[in-house]
N, C-alpha and C positions, 0 to 999 in steps of 0.2 A: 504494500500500500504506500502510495506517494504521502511523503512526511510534509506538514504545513506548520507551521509555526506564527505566532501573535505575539509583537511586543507590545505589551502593556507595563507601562510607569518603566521601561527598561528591565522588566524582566520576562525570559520567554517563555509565552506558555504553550504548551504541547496539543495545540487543537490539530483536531482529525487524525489522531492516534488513540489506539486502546493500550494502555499501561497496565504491567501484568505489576500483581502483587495486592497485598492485603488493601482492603479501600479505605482505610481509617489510617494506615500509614502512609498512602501514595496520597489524598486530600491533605494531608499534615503536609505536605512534601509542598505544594501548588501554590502559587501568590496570592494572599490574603484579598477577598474580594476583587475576584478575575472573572467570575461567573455572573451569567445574566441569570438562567434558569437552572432548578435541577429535577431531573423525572430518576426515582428512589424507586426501585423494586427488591426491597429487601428479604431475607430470609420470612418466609412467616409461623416458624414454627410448629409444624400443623400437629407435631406430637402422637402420631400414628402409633397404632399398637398392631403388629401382625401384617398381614398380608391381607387386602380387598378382593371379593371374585366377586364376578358377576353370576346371574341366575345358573348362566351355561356353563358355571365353574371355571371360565377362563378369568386369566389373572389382570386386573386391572393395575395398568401403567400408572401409578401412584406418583409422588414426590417424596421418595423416603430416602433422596442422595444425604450425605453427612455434612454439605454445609446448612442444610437443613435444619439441624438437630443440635440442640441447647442442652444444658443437662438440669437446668431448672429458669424457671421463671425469671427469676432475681438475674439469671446471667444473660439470657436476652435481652432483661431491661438492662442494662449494664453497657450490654450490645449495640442496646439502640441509643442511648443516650453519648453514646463515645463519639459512633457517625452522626449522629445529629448535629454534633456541635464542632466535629470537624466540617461539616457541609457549611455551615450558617456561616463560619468564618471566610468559605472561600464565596458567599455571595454579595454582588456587588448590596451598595446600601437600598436600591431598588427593586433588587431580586427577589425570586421566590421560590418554593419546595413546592413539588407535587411527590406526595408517597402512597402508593397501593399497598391496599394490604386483605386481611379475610378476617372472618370473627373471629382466628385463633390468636391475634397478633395486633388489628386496628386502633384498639381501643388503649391498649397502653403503648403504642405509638404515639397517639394523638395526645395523651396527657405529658408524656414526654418533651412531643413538642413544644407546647406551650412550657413547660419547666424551662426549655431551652431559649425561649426568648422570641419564639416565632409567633405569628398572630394569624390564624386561622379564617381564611375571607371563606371558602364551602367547604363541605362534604359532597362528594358527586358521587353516587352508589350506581354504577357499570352493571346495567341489567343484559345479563347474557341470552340471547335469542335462543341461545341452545344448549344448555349448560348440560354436566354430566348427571344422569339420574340417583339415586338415591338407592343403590342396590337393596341395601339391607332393610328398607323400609320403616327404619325406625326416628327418622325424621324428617323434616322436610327438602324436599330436595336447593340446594345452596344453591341459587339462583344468581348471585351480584356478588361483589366485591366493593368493597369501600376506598376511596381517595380522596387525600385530603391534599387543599391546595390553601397555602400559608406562604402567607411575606414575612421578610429576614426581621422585619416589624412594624408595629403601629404605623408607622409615620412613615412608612416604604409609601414611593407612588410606582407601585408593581405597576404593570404591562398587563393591556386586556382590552384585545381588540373585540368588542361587541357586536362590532355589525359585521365583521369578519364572521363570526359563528353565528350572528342573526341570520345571514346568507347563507351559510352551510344550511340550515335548518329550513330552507325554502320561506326564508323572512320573518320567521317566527321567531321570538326571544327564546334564546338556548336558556335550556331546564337544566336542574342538577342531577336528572335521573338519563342517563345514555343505554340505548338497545342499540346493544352490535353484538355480533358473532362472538365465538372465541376464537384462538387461530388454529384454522384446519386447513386443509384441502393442499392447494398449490404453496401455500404461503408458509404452512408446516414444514420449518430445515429438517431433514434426515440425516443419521451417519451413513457411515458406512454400511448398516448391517440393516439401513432400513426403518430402523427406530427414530424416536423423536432425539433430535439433538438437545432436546430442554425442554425438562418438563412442564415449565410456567413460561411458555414464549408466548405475548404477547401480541395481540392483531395491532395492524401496522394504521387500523383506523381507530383504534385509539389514540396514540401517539401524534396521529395528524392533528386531530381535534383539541389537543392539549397544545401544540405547537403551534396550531394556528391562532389559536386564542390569547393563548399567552407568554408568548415570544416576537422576533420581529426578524429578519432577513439581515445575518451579518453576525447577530446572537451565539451566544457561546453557552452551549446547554453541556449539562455536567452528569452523566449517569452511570455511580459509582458500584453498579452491583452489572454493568453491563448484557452479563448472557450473549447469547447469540446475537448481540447488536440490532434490535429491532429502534431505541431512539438514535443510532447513530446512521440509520438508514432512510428514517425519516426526516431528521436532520440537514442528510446531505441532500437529498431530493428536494427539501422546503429550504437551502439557500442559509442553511442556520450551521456555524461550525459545532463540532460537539468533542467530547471530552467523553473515554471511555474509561473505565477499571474495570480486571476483569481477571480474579485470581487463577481460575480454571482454566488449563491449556485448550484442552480442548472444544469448550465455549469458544476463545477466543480465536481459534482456527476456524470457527464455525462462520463467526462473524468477521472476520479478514475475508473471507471469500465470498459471503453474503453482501460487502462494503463495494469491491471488486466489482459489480454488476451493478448499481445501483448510479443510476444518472441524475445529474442535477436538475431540475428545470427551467425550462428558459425565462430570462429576467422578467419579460411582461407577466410570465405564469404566475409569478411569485407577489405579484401585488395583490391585494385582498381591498375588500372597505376599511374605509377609513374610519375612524370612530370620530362622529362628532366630537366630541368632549375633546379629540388632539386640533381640531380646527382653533385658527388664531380667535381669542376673544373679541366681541367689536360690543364696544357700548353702542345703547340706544338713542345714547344723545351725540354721536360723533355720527350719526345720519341730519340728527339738527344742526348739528355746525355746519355741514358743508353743502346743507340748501338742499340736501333729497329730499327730506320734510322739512314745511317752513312752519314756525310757531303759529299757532293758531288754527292749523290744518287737524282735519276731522279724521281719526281715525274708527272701523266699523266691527262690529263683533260679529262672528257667525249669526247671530240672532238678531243684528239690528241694533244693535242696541251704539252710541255713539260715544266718542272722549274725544277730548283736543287737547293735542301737542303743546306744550310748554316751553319756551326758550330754554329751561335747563334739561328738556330732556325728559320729565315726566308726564304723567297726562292727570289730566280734571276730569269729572262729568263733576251733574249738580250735586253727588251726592260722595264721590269719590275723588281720592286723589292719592297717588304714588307713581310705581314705576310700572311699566307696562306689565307685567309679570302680579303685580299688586293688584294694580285695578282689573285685572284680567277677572283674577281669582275672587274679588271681595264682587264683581257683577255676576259668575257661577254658584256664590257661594259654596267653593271651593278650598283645601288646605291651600293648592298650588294654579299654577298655570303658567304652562309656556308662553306667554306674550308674543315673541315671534311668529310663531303659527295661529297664534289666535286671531289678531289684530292685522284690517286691512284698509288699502289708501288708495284714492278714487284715480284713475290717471282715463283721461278720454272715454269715462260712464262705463269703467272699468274697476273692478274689485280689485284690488293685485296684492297678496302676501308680503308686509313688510320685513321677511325674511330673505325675500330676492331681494329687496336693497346690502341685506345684511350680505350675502352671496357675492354681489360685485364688490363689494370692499373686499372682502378676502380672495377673491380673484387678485384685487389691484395688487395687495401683499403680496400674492406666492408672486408674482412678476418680479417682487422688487429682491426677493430672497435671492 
């Protein structure tokens, strides 16, 4: 694999390579806040007792490998709370953790992290379309996984493009609940013999939808329990460098050769929506300064209802007064209200959204960028 390297603050860091060795020593190792993002798929303990068969008495392909396997509670947590705070150290001050996990493992993950200083913005519970059944019949069949997506802290302004994943979603605001497959078919690595190269490899449409949402093209995403490279695959196809660890030789042969075929996509591919909220702010009264609206001009509510513009920029009626967003809301009787899209201005016995004023001002800006 073609080696790449990033200098940040003068020191280099090893993007689009996978680093063999222990992931809490090689993060120790990395320049303190180098990382935009990090996607965690850590051990989950599942604490298996025995062998699983199914009805037909053939043996189900379980997760009973030995980096698995804890030899109590307390040293898991131990476990988790070492890389946890090796991870937060190497994320920038606006970064953030996404960690998968299952109910054997979730939950004191999540209290972990908050010990660690992380701040928890969801829970997104990954409903599998087709999860494995419930041989034994003595519960319910495990249908979802839990992941938890947390900034480095409070006062982080993580990354979260919304109408990128409003658009995945065919324009609908993305939920906290995802139905996707697990990974089968084509997208299942084999070894040699046939078998699964990993037992917990992940669908590559997961990874897109956490990358697309909350990273950006150029980002340096950090996934310290690597596997068969399913974020560093994503990664490179979404324009994003990545950062592997990956103690397993053989994982990490898996994914060096999985990396090897994986193409980037073309630069236009890689733009997404934009999230309002990154567009430049325009006040409402820098359309009155420059004579788009003149004081004294009417502006119209969806319902008729009328205000006039004020030289500083706020509006009147006979019974109200503030900013457009104010009076918007106190005429709905309303907590809130966009003003922008509420409120309209008459041009040739025409309605016209004073949002399209708002629109060519920020036109004017990206010109002058």
């Amino acid at each position: 694999m073609a080696v790449k390297t990033r200098t940040q603050e003068a020191v280099v860091l090893p993007v689009n390579q996978i680093l063999a060795g222990d992931c809490i020593e090689v993060m120790n190792s990395l320049p303190e806040g180098s990382v935009d993002l990090i996607f965690a798929d850590p051990p989950y303990n599942l604490q298996l007792k025995g062998s699983l068969h199914r009805p037909d008495n053939s043996l189900v392909d379980a997760v009973d490998d030995h980096w698995d396997q804890f030899s109590s509670f307390s040293a898991y947590d131990r476990f988790t709370r070492e890389w946890l705070t090796a991870a937060r150290r190497l994320l920038k001050p606006n970064g953030a953790l996404w960690v998968i996990g299952s109910y054997h493992n979730i939950f004191r993950v999540g209290a972990a992290l908050q010990d660690a200083g992380y701040w928890i913005l969801n829970d997104v519970v990954w409903r599998k379309s087709n999860p494995m059944p419930n041989f034994k019949g003595k519960r319910l069949t495990n249908a979802h996984e839990t992941m938890i997506w947390a900034s480095k802290s409070e006062a982080a302004k993580y990354t979260f493009n919304y109408e990128a994943l409003k658009a995945l979603n065919e324009g609908i605001q993305m939920r906290s609940d995802w139905v996707l497959p697990i990974c089968t078919g084509h997208e299942r690595l084999k070894d040699e013999n046939g078998d699964k190269a990993h037992p917990t490899q992940k669908p590559e449409a997961l990874l897109h939808r956490i990358l697309v949402g909350t990273s950006n093209p150029g980002d340096v995403v950090l996934d310290p329990f690597f596997g068969t490279g399913t974020t560093g695959a994503v990664a490179k196809m979404l324009g994003r460098d990545f950062i592997g660890i990956e103690r397993e030789e053989g994982y990490r042969k898996a994914a060096i050769a999985r990396l090897a075929k994986v193409r980037r996509l073309d630069t236009s591919a890689l733009e997404t929506s934009a999230s309002k909220r990154a567009e430049p702010r325009v006040p409402f009264g820098q359309l009155v300064e420059r004579g788009m609206l003149r004081p004294g001009e009417v502006l119209t509510s969806p319902r008729g209802q009328i205000a006039k513009v004020r030289a500083d920029g706020s509006l009147v009626t006979a019974e109200h007064r503030g900013s457009i967003h104010q009076v918007g809301a106190a005429l709905e009787g309303a907590p809130s209200c966009n003003g922008w899209t509420y409120w309209q201005f008459k041009r040739e016995g025409r309605l016209i959204p004073i949002d399209l004023l708002r629109q060519q001002i920020r036109s004017e800006m990206e010109k002058t960028l």
